[in-house]
Wavefront OBJ file of the C-alpha trace (Angstrom):
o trace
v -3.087 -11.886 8.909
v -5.185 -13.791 6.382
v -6.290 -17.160 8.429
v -10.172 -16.744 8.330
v -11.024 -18.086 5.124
v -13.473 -14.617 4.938
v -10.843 -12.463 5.864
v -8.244 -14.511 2.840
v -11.043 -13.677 0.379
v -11.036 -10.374 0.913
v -7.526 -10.347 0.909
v -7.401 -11.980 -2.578
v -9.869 -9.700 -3.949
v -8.190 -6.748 -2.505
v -4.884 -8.118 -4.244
v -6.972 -8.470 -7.401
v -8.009 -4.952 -7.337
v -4.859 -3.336 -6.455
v -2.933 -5.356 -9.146
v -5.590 -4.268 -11.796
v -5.539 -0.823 -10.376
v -2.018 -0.383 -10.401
v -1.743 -2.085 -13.992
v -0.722 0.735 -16.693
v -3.040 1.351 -19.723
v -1.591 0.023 -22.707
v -1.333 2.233 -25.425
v -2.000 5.543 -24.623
v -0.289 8.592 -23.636
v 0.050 11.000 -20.716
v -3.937 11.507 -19.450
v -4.665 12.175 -15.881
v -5.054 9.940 -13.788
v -9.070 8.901 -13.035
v -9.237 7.968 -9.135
v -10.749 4.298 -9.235
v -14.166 3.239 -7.927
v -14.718 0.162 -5.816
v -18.223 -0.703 -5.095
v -18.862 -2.714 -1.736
v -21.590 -4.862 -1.423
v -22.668 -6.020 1.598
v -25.949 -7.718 3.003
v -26.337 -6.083 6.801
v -27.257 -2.120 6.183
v -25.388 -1.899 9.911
v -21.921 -2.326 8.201
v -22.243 0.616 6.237
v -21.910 2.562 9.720
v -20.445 0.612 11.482
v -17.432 -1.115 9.531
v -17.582 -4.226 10.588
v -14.666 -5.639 12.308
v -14.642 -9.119 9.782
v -13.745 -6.265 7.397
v -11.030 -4.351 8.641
v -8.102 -6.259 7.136
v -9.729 -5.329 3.738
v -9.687 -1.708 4.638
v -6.612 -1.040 6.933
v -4.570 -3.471 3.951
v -6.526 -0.146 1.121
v -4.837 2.627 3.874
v -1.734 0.682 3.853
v -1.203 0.851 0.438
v -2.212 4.593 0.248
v -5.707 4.455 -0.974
v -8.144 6.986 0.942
v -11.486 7.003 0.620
v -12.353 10.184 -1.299
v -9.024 11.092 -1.990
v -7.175 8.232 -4.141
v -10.035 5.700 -4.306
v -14.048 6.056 -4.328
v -15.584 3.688 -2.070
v -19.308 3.231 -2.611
v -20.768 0.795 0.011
v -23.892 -0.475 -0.897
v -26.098 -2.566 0.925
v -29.263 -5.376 0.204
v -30.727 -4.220 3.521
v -30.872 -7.851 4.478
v -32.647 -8.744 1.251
v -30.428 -10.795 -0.978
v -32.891 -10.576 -3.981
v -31.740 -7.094 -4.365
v -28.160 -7.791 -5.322
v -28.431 -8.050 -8.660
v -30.226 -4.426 -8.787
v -27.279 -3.146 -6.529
v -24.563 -4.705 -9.089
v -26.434 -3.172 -11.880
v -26.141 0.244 -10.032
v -22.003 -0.517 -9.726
v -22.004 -0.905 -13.462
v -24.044 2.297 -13.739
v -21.750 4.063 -11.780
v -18.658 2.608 -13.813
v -17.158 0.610 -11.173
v -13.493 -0.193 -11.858
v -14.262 -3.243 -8.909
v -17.239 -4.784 -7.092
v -16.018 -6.476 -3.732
v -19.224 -8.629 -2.638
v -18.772 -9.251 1.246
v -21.399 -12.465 0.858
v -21.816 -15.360 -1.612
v -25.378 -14.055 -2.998
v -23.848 -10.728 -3.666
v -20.729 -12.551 -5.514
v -23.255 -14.835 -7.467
v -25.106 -11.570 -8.675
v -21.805 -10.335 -9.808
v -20.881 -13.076 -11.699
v -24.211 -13.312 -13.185
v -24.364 -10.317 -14.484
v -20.969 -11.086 -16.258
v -21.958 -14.095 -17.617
v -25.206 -12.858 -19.171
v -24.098 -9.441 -19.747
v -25.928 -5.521 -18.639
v -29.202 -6.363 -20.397
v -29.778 -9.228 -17.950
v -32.214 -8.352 -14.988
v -32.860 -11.378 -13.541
v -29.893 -13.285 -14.544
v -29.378 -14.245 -10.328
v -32.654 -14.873 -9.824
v -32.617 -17.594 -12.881
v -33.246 -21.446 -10.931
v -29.131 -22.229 -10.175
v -27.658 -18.582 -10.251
v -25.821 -19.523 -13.557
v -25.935 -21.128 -16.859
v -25.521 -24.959 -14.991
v -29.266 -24.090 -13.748
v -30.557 -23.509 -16.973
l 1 2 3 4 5 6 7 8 9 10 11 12 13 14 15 16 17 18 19 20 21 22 23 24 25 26 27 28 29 30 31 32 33 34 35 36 37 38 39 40 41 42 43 44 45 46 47 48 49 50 51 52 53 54 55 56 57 58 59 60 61 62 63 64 65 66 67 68 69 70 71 72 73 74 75 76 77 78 79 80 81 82 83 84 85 86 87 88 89 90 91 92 93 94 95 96 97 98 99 100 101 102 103 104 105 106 107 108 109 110 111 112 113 114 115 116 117 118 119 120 121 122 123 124 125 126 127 128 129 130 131 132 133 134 135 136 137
């Protein structure tokens, strides 16, 4: 099921996200249960309609393990409008919004991510810095 190298990423991250999500808080007690948020970033604004079909192993693998948009997990999809630049603005927003994941769909949208963990919230520009990282410093 996971032999595109796009399609194992997702996979991965999906694992990654379900392992964390599934994870119990350590030390406390009996609180309700928050439904998780997982912001999805994406570069065409025609995948937010359409659902791409490179992404339906990522979101037939969610229904398989029992996660329903709007009902046991928040999916905000977010798009650059085919303008990369604006990734690090929409990762900012996912942090705003308390994200409990960010799944980027492209490589500018996972370098804005990482960015923006790297430098920290009070970075604004941290992806548009010459390298994407601390190496291009």
């Amino acid at each position: 099921m996971c032999t595109n190298p796009l399609v194992r990423v997702l996979c991965l991250a999906l694992l990654a996200t379900l392992a964390l999500l599934a994870a119990p808080p350590v030390g406390e007690g009996q609180q309700s249960k928050a439904i998780p948020r997982l912001c999805f970033l994406t570069l065409e604004p025609s995948t937010l309609q359409t659902r791409s079909p490179r992404f339906d192993a990522f979101f037939q693998t969610l229904r398989e393990l029992g996660y329903v948009d709007g009902q046991s997990i928040i999916i905000d999809y977010m798009s650059a409008a085919d303008h990369s630049e604006r990734f690090p603005d929409l990762v900012a927003e996912c942090l705003r919004r308390k994200a409990d994941i960010i799944v980027p769909s492209t490589t500018p949208a996972a370098q804005a991510a990482k960015a923006r963990y790297e430098y920290g919230p009070d970075c604004h520009d941290c992806a548009r810095r010459p390298g994407g990282d601390r190496a291009g410093q």
